[in-house]
C-alpha atoms as one frame of an Amber mdcrd trajectory, in Angstrom:
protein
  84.986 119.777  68.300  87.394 122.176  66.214  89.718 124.216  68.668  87.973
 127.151  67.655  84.797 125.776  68.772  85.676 124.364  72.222  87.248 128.393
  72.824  84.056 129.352  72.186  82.066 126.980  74.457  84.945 127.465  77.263
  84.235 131.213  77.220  80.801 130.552  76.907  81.259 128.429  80.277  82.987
 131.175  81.655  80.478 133.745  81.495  77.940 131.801  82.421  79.795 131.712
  85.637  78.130 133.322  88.853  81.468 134.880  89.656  82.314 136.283  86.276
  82.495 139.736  87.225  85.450 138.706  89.405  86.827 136.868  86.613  86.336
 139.266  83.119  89.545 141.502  83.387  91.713 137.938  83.253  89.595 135.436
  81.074  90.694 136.356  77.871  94.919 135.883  79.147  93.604 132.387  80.920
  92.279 131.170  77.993  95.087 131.993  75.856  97.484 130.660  77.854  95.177
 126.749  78.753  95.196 127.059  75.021  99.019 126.995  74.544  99.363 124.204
  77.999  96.843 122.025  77.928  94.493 123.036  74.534  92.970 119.324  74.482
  91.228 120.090  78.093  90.590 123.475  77.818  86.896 123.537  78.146  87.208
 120.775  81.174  89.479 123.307  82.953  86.497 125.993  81.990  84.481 123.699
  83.622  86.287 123.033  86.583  86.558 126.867  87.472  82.853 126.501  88.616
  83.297 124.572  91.454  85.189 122.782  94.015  86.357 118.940  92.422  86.943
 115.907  94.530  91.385 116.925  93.897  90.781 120.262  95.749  88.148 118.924
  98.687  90.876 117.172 100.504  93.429 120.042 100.824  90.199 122.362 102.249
  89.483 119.463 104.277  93.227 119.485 105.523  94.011 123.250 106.084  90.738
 123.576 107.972  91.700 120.896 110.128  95.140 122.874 110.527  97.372 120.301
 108.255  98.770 120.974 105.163  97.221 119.090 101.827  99.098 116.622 100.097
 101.523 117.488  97.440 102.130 120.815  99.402  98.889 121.754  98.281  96.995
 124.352 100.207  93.435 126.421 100.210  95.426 129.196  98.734  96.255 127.739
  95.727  92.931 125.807  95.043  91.152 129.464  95.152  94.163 131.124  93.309
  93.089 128.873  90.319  89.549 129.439  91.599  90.172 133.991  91.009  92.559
 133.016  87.706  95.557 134.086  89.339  98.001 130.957  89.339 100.080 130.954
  86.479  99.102 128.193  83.904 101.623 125.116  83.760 101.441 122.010  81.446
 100.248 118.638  83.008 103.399 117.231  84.968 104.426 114.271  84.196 102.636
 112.420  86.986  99.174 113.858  85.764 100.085 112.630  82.542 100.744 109.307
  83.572  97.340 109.117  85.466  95.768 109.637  82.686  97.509 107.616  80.495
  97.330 104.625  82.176  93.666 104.565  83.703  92.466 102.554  80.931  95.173
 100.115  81.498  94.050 100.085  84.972  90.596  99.931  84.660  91.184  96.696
  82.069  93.194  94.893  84.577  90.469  95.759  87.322  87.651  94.703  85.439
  89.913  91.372  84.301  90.574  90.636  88.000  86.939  90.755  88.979  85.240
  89.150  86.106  84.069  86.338  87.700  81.765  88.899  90.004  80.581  90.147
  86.768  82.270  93.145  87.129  80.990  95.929  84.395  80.725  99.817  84.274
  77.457 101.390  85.595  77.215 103.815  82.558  73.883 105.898  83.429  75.167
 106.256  87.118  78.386 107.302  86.224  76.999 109.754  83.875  74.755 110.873
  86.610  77.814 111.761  88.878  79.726 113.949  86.592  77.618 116.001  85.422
  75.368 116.106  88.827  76.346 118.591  91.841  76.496 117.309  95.872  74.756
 119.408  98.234  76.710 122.676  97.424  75.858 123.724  94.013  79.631 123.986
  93.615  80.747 120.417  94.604  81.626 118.621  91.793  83.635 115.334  90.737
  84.562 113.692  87.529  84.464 109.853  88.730  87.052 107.398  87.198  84.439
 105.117  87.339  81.225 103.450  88.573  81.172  99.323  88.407  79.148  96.805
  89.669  80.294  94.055  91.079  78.664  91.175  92.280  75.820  93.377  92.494
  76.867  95.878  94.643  77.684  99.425  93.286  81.253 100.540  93.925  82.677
 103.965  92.964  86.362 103.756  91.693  89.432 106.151  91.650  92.246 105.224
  89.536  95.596 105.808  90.514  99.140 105.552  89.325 101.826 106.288  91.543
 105.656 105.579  91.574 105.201 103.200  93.913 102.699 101.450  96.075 103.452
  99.998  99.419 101.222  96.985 100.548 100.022  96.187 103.675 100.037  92.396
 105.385  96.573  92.382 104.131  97.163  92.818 100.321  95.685  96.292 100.099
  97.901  99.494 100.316  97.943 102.805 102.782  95.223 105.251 101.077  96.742
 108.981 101.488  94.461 111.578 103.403  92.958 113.250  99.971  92.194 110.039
  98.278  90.032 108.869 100.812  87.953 112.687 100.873  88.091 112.282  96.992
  86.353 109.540  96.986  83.843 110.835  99.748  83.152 114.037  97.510  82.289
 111.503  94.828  79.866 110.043  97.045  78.113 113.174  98.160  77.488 113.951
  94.599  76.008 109.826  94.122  73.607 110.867  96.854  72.368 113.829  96.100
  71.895 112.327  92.393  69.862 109.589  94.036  73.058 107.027  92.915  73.460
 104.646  95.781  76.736 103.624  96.461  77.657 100.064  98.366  81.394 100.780
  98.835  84.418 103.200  97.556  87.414 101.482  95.795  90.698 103.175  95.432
  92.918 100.844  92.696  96.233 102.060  92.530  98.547 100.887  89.981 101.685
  98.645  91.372 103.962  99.234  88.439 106.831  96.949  90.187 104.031  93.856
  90.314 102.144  94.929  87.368  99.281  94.839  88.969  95.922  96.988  90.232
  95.976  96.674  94.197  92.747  97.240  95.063  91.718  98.884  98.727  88.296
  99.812  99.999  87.851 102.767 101.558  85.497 103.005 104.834  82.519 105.125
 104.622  82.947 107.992 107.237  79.648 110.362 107.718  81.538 112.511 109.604
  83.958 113.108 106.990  81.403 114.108 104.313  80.180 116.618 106.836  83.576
 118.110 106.909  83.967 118.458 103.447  80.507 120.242 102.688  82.029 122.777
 105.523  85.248 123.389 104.078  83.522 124.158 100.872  81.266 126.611 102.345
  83.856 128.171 103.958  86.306 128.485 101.938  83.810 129.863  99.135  81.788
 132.158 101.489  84.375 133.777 103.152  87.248 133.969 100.041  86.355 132.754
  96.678  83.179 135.004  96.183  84.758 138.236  97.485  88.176 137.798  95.478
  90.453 137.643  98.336  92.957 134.537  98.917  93.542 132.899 102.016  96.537
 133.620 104.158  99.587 131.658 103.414  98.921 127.701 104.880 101.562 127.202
 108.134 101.558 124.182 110.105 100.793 124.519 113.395 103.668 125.351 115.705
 104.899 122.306 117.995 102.951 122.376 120.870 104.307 119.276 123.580 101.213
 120.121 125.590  98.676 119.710 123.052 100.402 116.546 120.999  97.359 113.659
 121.100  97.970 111.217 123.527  97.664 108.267 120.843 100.437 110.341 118.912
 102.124 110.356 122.060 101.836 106.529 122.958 103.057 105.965 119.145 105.939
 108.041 119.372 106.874 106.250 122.502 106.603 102.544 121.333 108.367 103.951
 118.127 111.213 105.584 120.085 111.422 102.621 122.811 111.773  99.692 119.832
 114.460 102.154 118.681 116.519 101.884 121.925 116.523  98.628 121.751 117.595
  98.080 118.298 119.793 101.033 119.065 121.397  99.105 122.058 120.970  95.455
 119.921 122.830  96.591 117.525 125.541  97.929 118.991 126.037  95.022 121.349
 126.246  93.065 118.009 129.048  95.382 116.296 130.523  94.752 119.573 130.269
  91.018 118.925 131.608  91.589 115.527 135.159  93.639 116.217 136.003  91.002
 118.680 136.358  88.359 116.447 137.665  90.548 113.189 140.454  91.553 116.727
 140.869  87.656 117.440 141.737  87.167 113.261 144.406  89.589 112.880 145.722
  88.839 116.119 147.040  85.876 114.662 148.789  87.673 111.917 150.080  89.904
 114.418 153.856  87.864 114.266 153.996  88.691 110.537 155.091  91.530 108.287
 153.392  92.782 105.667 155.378  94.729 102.817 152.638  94.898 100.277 148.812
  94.416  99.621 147.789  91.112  99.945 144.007  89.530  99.811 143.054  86.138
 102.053 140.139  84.546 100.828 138.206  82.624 103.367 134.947  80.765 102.780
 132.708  83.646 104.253 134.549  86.538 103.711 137.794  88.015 101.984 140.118
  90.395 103.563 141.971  92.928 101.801 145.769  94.075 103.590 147.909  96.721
 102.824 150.758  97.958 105.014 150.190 100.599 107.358 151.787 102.650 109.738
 150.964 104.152 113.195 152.014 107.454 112.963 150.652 108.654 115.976 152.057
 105.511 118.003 155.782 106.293 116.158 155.230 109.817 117.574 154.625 109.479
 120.875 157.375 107.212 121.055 159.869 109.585 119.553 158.618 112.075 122.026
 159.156 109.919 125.125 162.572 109.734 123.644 162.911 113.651 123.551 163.348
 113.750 120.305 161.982 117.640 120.026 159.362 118.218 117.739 161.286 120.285
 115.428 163.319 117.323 114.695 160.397 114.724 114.240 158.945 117.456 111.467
 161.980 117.693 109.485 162.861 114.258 109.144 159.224 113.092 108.414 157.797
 115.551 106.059 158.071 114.764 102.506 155.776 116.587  99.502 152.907 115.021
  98.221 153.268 113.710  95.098 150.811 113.054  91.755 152.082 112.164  88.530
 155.607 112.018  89.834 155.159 115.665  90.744 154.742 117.800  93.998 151.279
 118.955  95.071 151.521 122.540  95.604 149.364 123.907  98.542 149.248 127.632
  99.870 151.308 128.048 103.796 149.198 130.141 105.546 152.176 131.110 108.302
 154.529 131.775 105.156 152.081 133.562 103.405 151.431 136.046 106.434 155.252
 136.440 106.667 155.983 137.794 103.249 152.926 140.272 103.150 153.298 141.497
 106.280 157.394 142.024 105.125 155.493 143.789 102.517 153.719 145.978 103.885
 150.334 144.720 103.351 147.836 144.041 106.035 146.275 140.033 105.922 142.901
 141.575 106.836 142.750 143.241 103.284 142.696 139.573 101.996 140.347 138.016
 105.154 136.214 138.690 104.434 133.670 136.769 106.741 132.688 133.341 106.635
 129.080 133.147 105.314 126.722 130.482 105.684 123.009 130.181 104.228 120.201
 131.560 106.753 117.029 129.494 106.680 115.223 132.322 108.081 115.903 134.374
 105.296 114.747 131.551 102.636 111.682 131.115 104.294 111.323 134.955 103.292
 112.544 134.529  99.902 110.422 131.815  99.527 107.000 134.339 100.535 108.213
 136.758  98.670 108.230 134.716  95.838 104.784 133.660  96.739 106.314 129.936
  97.097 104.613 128.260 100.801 108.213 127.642 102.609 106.224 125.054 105.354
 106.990 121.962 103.232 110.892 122.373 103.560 110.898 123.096 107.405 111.404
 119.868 109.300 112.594 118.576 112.917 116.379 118.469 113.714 116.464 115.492
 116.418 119.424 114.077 118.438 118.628 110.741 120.314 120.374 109.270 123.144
 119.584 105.855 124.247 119.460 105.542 128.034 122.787 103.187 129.327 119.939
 100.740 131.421 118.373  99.703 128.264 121.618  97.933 127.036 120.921  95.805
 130.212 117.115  94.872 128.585 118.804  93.090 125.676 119.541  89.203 125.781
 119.205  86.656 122.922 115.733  86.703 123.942 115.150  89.977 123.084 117.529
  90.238 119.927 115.390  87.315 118.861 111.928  88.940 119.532 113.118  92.474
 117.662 114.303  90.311 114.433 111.263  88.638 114.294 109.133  91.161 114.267
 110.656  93.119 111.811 110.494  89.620 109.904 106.842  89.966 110.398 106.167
  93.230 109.623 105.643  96.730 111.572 103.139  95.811 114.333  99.459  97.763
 114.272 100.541  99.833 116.781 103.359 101.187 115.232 102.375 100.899 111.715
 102.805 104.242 109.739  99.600 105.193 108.405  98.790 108.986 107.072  97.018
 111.096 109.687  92.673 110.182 109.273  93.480 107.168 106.420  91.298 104.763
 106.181  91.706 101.470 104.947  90.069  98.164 104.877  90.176  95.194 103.290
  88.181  94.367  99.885  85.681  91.703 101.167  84.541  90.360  97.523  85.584
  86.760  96.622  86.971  87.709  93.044
């Protein structure tokens, strides 16, 4: 298709659009400027104007719940695209890099699971992307639809900059994968595609290698999503208007889950003791650096020296306690004055003196003068977060991802009394073994399982 003919069939997709009348005064700049961004997907973005994709379902599906989306995406700027009004940016590099290297991905995936006669479901894949779910207006473009050892899996591709794996092989699937992937599903179903199982294979560019994770089917979820699309549509999208700016809810002690509660405090306890472990261990170690240069206390050192040891080398150079030399001048009475003006000397670089502006001396010759110091003197300033947060709305910009907790923790002096070898040796080896399921960091709602196919 010439790029004169895939303008033509993106307008054409444009108008055809329910919602054009809230659309016509701005089509004609949008297209211009997908043209000049992004001119080899230009009718796919026409396309995707008409309805909510499996990307956008997971950041409804967040803000409704009160949580932000990932990426710092938010209902406001899914519906922003939605009315036309975000400003049109070239693919980031990420995007281009998912798309780039899903067909490396999908070769490696199909490679691995070759012996379950793993091979692309062509007429249900076909079915999904071009079907709708229960909303006219839920959509999703699969990665792909395989079949594997005769089951029917639906598969997202990712790529990301790195990929964590869990003791089981697989790897943490982030909130809006998982209600990706259960967008893709609705659509399957009301297509009449059954679907055995949801794979998310992301790419582990470290191991070269897809790590494959399947996603749990969650009812509830789907429920959820076919909500937040209703909503969202119903009560912005078809009357033009954009919802309010996201904000995370404010910190609440009283409402806090209790399992978020009984996580934080396992959490926060195994940090007291590795808090106290630690220190007890430092502890441990200045004693014995003490116990080496107390024998080298008898000898004189006049320039820098190195002593290499089997386990460690030391580097020496000559110091001097000034504050020691000081106080014993002082006890002396030795006034002050006197200690200044036989111990100052002028820093030097390059063989010459460091100049450096005297304050006192300064004062003294203006003020001989004439001239006031507070003509020279204007008020410290310091950067108000409050007023970027405004700067940031002003601008249009959501300020909630930079806000974050300032802590300050102080470990309790009885749990220093809870660590013995036995402990010390219980800590190390669990953190040889891995965080333990209670503690293990896991986005709020993932799911993950195991894949249970014997490639």
């Amino acid at each position: 298709m010439t790029a004169a003919a895939e303008l033509d069939a993106a307008r054409a997709a444009l108008r055809a659009d329910p919602l054009y009348a809230l659309l016509a005064p701005r089509v004609e700049q949008w297209l211009a400027d997908v043209a000049r961004a992004d001119p080899q997907r230009l009718l796919w973005h026409a396309r995707r104007l008409r309805g909510f994709g499996g990307s956008e379902t997971g950041t409804l599906v967040a803000n409704r719940r009160g949580a932000p989306g990932d990426f710092g995406e938010s209902a406001r700027h899914v519906i922003e695209r939605k009315l036309l009004l975000a400003p049109v940016r070239r693919p980031t590099a990420d995007q281009r890099r998912g798309l780039d290297m899903e067909p490396l991905i999908q070769h490696h995936f199909m490679t691995q699971f070759a012996s379950l006669d793993a091979r692309r479901d062509e007429a249900a894949y076909q079915a999904i992307a071009t079907g709708v779910g229960p909303l006219p207006y839920l959509r999703y473009s699969p990665d792909d639809v395989a079949v594997l050892g005769g089951r029917r899996y639906l598969i997202d591709y990712k790529s990301p900059t790195q990929v964590d794996l869990m003791d089981d092989g697989s790897a943490p699937v982030m909130f809006g994968y998982g209600v990706q992937l259960h967008t893709g599903r609705l659509v399957a179903q009301q297509q009449g595609v059954p679907i055995d199982g949801m794979l998310l294979v992301q790419w582990d560019i470290k191991r070269w290698m897809p790590v494959v994770t399947e996603v749990e089917h969650d009812p509830a979820l789907g429920e959820e999503i076919v909500e937040a699309c209703r909503f969202y549509r119903d009560v912005y999208w078809t009357r033009g208007v954009l919802p309010p700016p996201f904000e995370r809810p404010a910190f609440d002690l009283q409402r806090l889950p209790a399992e978020t509660s009984r996580q934080i405090a396992v959490c926060a306890s195994r940090f007291a003791l590795l808090g106290s472990a630690a220190a007890r261990l430092t502890e441990a170690q200045e004693r014995e650096r003490a116990a080496a240069l107390a024998l080298l206390h008898g000898y004189r050192l006049t320039d820098k020296a190195r002593l290499d040891l089997p386990d460690v080398s030391v580097s020496m150079s000559p110091a001097f306690d000034i504050a020691g030399a000081r106080q014993a001048l002082q006890e002396q009475q030795v006034p002050a004055a006197a200690i200044e003006a036989a111990v100052r000397e002028p820093v030097m670089r390059k063989k010459q003196p460091v100049l450096a502006l005297d304050p006192a001396k300064l004062e003294r010759v203006m003020r001989e003068r004439g001239i006031d110091p507070a003509e020279v003197m204007s008020a410290q300033m310091s950067e108000s977060p409050e007023r970027y947060r405004q700067l940031c709305q002003s601008h249009g910009i959501d300020p909630s991802p930079f806000e974050a907790f300032s802590t300050r923790w102080r470990v309790a002096a009885a749990v220093a009394e809870r660590v013995d070898p036995e402990t010390i040796a219980d800590l190390l080896r669990s953190l040889a073994e891995g965080p333990q399921p209670e503690v293990a960091a896991q986005s709020v709602d993932s799911t993950t399982a195991s894949l249970r196919l014997a490639a």
